[in-house]
C-alpha positions as CSV (number, residue, x, y, z in Angstrom):
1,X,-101.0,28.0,14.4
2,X,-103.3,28.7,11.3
3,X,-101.3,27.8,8.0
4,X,-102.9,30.8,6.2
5,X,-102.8,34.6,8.1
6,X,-104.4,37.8,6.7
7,X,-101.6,39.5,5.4
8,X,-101.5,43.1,7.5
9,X,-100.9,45.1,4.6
10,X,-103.1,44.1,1.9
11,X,-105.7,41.6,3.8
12,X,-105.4,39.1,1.4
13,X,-104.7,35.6,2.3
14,X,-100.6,34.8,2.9
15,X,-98.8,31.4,3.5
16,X,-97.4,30.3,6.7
17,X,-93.8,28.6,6.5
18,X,-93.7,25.3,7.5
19,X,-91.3,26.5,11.3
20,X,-94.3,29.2,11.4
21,X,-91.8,31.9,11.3
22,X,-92.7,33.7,8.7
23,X,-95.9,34.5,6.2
24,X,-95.7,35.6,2.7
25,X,-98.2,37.4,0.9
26,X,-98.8,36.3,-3.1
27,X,-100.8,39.3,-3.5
28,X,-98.8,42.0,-2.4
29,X,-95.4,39.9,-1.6
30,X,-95.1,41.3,1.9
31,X,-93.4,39.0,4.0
32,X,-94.2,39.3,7.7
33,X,-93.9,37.9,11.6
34,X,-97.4,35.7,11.9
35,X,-97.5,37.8,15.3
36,X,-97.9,40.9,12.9
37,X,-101.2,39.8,11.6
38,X,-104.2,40.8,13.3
39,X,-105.3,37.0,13.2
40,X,-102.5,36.9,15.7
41,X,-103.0,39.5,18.0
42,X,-103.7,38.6,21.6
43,X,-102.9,34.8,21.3
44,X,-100.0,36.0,23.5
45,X,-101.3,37.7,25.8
46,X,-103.6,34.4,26.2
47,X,-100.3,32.4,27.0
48,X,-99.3,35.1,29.7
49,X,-102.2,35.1,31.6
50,X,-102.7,31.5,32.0
């Protein structure tokens, strides 16, 4: 898993928490599910079809 996402709100940069559970935006302080991002979307639906 990337350490920094593109935060869904803003598109700016966020941190990653170290368990990868949650991403926090500096610029806008959104904090957000990594599977929210769109640098996330369809990584699962990877695992699924293997």
């Amino acid at each position: 898993m990337p350490e920094v996402l593109k935060c869904p709100k803003c598109d700016a940069n966020a941190d990653v928490t170290k368990d990868g559970k949650w991403a926090h935006c500096a610029s806008c302080n959104n904090i957000f599910q990594p599977s929210e991002s769109p640098d996330m979307q369809g990584e699962g639906k990877k695992e699924e079809e293997k």
